[in-house]
C-alpha positions in Angstrom: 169.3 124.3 213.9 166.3 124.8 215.9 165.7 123.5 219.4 162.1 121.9 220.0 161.5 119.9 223.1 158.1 117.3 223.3 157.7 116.2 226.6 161.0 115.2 228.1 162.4 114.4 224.6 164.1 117.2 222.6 163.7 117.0 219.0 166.4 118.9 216.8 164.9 120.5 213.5 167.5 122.1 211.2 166.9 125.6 210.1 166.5 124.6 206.5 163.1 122.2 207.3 162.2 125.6 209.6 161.9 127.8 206.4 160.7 125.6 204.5 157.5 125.2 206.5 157.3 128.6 206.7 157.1 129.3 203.2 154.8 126.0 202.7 152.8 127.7 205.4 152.9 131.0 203.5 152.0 129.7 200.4 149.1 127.5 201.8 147.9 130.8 203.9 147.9 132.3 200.1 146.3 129.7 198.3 143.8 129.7 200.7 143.1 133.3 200.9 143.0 133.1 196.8 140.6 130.4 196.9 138.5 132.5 199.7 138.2 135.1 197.1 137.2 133.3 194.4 134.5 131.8 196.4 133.1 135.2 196.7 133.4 136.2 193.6 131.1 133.0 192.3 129.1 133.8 195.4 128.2 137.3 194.3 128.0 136.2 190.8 125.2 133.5 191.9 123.3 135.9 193.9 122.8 138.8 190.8 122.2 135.8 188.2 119.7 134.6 191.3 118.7 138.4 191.9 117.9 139.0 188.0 116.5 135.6 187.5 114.0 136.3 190.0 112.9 139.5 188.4 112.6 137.8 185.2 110.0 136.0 186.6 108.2 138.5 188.2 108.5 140.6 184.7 106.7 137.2 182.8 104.3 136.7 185.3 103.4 140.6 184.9 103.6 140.4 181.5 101.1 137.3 181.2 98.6 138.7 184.3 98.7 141.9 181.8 98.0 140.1 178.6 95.2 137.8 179.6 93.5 140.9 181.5 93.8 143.1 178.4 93.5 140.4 175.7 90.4 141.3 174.1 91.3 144.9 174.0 91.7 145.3 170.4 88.9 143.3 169.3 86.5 145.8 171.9 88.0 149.0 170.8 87.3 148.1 167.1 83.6 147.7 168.3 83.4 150.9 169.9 82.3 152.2 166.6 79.5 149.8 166.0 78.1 150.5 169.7 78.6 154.5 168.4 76.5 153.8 165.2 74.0 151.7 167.1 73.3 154.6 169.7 73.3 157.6 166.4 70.7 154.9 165.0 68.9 154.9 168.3 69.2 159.1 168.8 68.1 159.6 165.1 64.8 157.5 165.4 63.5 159.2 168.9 59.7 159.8 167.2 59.6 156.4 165.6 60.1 154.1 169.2 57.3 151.3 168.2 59.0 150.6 165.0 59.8 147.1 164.5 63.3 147.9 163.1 64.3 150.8 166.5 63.3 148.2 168.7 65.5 145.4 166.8 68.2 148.0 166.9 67.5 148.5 171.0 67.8 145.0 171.8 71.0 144.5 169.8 72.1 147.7 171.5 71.7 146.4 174.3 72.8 142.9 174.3 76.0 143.8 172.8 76.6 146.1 176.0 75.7 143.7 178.3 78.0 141.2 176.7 80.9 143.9 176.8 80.2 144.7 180.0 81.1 141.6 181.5 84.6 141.3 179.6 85.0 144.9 181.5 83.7 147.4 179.3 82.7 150.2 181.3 81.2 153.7 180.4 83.3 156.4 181.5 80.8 159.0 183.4 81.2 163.0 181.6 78.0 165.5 181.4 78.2 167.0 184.8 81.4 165.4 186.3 84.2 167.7 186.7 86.8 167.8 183.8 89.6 164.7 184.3 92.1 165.0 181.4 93.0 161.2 182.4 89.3 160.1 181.0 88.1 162.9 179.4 89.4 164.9 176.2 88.5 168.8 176.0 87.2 169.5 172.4 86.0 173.3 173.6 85.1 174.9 176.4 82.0 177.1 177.1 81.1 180.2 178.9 78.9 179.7 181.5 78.3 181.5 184.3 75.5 179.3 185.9 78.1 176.4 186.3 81.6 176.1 188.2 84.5 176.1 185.9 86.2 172.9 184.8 82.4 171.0 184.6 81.5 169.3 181.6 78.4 170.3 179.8 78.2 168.3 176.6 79.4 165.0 175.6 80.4 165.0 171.8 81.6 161.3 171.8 81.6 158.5 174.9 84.5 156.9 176.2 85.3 154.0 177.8 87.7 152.0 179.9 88.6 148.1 179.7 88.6 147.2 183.4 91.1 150.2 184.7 92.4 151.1 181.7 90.8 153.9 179.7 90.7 152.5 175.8 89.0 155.4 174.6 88.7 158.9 176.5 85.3 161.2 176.0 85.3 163.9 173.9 83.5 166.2 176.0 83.0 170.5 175.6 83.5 172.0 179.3 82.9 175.3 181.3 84.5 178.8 181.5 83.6 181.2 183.8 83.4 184.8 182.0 85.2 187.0 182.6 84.9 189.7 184.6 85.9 192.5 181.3 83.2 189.9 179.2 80.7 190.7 182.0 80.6 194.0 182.3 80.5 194.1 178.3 77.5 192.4 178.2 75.8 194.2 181.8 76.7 197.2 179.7 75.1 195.8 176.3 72.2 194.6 178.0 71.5 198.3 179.8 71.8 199.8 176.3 69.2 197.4 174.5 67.0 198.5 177.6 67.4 201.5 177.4 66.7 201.6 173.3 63.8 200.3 174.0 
């Protein structure tokens, strides 16, 4: 038996009550420190299902921002080619300008740029600019020694980019500097067709 004393009363509690509120004490410290730990776990558990819902959202939102900015890109790739045939109508008809048909051409030409233009269409700049492989596509390059390397000195085909995005690059032909064995070939080719004369 165990000896307790409240105030000026002493209360006897028998050993037997003693362990068992031990143990009951025990058991509750475990339960509790079970039920601690499963509150963490459904704590975690809420914050990555809170963590990836959140980045779901951004994702959608990304996704729709991305989809109503690009929309109409398909539709204004496929008329790329009808801009292309309306400016080889316009190159092909250069002596023929008062024509009642060139002009009708011009005007459409012009009109359907216009109309591109504000859905974003934009031309992407290439004869003179230096060589970008994001924008522009190298068909050939050309010796020159009057120009720095890497500038572009013909356009074959025009490109163009929907707002920031490049839909179609430019085919484009762009500068090599000789070389110096190429050089002296053709000092030493040019001194002998002098010199034959």
């Amino acid at each position: 038996m165990e000896d307790n004393q409240i105030g000026d009363e002493q209360i006897i509690v028998p050993e037997q009550e003693t362990t068992e509120m031990k143990s009951q004490s025990e058991s509750a410290s475990v339960e509790i420190d079970k039920l601690q730990q499963e509150l963490n776990e459904a704590n975690n558990k809420y914050l990555r299902l809170y963590a990836e819902f959140e980045n779901y959202k951004k994702r959608t939102n990304k996704d729709k921002e991305e989809l109503i900015k690009y929309g109409n890109e398909s539709l204004i790739y496929e008329l790329l080619t009808v801009i292309d045939n309306l400016e080889m109508a316009l190159k092909h008809s250069t002596g023929n300008s008062s024509s009642g048909l060139v002009q009708g051409v011009e005007i459409t030409y012009k009109e359907l740029m216009k109309t591109l233009e504000k859905f974003g269409l934009s031309v992407i700049e290439a004869e003179g600019k230096i060589f970008d492989p994001a924008v522009h596509h190298a068909m050939s390059q050309v010796e020159r020694d009057d120009i720095d390397e890497n500038i572009i000195v013909e356009e074959y085909r025009k490109g163009y980019k929907l707002k920031d995005k490049v839909i179609r690059p430019s085919l484009v032909a762009v500068s090599k500097k000789i070389s110096k064995n190429q050089q002296e070939e053709t000092a030493e080719t040019e001194k002998n067709n002098i010199e034959e004369e």
